[in-house]
C-alpha positions, 0 to 999 in steps of 0.5 A: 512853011515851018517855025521862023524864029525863036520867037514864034508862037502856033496860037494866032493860028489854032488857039482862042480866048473867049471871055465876055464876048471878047476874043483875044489868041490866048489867055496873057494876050493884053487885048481883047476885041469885042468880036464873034469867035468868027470874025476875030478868026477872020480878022485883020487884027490877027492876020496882022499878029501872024506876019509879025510872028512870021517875021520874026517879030516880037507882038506888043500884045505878047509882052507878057510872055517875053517878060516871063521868059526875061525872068527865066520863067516859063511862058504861055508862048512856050507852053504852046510850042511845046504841046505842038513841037511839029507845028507848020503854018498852013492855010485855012488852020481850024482852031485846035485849041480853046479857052472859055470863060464862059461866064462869071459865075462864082462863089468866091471874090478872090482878092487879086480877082475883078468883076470881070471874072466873079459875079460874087464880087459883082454883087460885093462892089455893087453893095461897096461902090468904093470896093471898084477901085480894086475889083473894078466896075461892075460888069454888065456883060458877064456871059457868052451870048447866044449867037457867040456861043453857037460859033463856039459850039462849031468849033467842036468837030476839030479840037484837041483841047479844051479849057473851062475856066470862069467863074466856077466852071462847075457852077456855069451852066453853059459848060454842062451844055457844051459837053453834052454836045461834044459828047453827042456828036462823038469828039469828046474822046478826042479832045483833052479837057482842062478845067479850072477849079476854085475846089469848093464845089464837086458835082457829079453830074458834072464828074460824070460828063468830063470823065468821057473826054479823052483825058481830063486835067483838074487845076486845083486854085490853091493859094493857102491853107487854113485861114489864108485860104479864106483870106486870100480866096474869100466865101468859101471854108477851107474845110469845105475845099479840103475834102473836095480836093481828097475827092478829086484826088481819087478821081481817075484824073490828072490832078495839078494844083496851081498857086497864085502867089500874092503878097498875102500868100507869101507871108505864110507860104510854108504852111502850103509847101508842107500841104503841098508836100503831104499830098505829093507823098500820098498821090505822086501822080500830081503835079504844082504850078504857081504864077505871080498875080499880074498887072497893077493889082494892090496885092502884088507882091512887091507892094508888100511894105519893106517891113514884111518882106523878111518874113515873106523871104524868111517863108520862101527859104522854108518852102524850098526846104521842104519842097525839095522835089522835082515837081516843085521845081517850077514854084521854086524858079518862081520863089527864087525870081521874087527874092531876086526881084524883092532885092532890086524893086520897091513898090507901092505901099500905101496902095496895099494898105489902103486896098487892104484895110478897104477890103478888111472892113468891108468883109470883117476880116483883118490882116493884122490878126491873120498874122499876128500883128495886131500891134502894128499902128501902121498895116493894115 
């Protein structure tokens, strides 16, 4: 049986998202189940999500997807298609494709993260209780257990890609195991390894194990440069980040930087785009990615107050100036989707302000400093 409709998507079939002993078919998928990898694969929530592909049908689960494609942006869904363009359904599929968070550990308590995703802001909310309205509550389950871990070992004999996300993938130590034994039992070179990176870390000992993988692609997790960087992503200097990201620049890899655009970001967005545009000149081999941080975070974008969103818009002209190339053709798409949005759309202020003087107290930092408002009486 061949694609159905021009709705359908191969990842209920061969594709897994793992995170704190949840399974969900991919990272944007809005439910995660407490299940083995086995047993979700297994499952009848699944094979429920199958037939209502194989019908033609459009999965509530997959509503962030068709919202992307409704703005015109490309979606996950269609990512999948694209890397398996001949895909046919059968019976008894092995997974090909896997994304693992395998634990929390990390350096960084990034503004639009969660507890779920950073131990260190686990560590801030349990010393700033009131901070969980924003990070959330502090997680208990914060990596992969042993007997979960070893069904995903089992899955190594048919994959062709691999994600490692976390945390800092380069801090977590179940990441170093997991390749050591894909490399051991000789699959390695045939699996593409994709690794999400805060860049604040560069270990060669892992460098040497990724680099036995048929091929290997390090995202680079830049939002800013400068003090931005340290605002946006905070605990780690952006001099620290700068010279790792020459390093992985001369790594015999594929280089892509992904952008998380938050309503911070925006208001100084042209300072990345000229970062951005630097590096392309130098290292033409790379690529650029952004996406809108999702869900109902303080930081989104149209939370930005009305009197902000002329600079932030002022910004978003002057990096589609300066990034004129074709591989930024997709932050573009996206920068022109939040004009467009910004022109139809409130959000929530106040939910902003407060969420952001909360976490400027509780870190020493401020916004009105970081952009010059140090006037204004009221943000932030």
């Amino acid at each position: 049986m061949g694609l159905m409709s021009d709705n359908f998507c191969p990842a209920p079939w061969i594709s897994l998202f793992y995170q704190n002993n949840k399974a969900s078919m991919c990272c944007v998928d809005t439910n995660q189940v407490r299940m083995s990898p086995i047993e979700f694969r297994n499952s009848k929530y699944l094979s429920d999500i199958k037939e209502q592909f194989l019908n033609g049908e459009k999965p509530k689960n997959c509503s962030f997807c068709w919202k992307s494609e409704e703005q015109g942006l490309q979606s996950i869904r269609q990512h999948y298609n694209k890397r398996y363009p001949n895909f046919v359904v059968g019976d008894d599929m092995p997974l090909r494709y896997i994304e693992l968070r395998a634990s929390d550990t990390c350096n960084m308590g990034c503004r639009m993260c969660n507890t779920k995703n950073s131990s260190k802001l686990n560590r801030e909310v349990s010393d700033n209780p009131h901070l969980s309205s924003w990070f959330g509550k502090i997680e208990e389950d914060t990596e992969i257990n042993d007997e979960n871990w070893k069904e995903i070992l089992a899955t190594g004999e048919t994959l062709d890609a691999l994600f490692m996300t976390g945390g800092e993938p380069m801090l977590i130590k179940k990441y170093y195991e997991l390749m050591d034994f894909l490399i051991d039992i000789g699959t390695s070179s045939k699996i593409n390894l994709h690794i999400y990176t805060n860049a604040s870390v560069y270990n060669p000992i892992f460098i040497d194990k990724m680099l036995k993988f048929k091929s290997v692609t390090l995202n680079l997790s830049i939002d800013g440069v400068e003090e931005m960087a340290e605002y946006q992503r905070y605990g780690v200097e952006w001099k620290t980040i700068q010279s790792n990201i020459e390093r992985f620049l001369l790594l015999p890899v594929r280089v892509s930087f992904h952008t998380t655009i938050t309503a911070y970001n925006l208001l100084d967005l042209s300072s990345l785009a000229k970062f951005y545009n630097d590096i392309l000149k130098r290292y033409p081999g790379v690529n650029f990615k952004a996406h809108v941080a999702g869900g109902k975070i303080p930081m989104h974008y149209l939370n930005l107050p009305e009197k902000y969103r002329t600079k932030a818009i002022e910004e978003i002209i002057e990096s589609v100036k300066v990034m004129i190339h074709p591989k930024f053709s997709q932050i573009n798409d996206q920068l022109v989707s939040i004009v467009k949005m910004f022109q139809e759309n409130t959000g929530d202020y106040e939910l902003f302000i407060k969420a952001t003087e909360e976490m400027d107290l509780a870190r020493g930092q401020s916004f009105k400093l970081l952009n010059g408002i140090e006037n204004d009486t009221n943000c932030c």
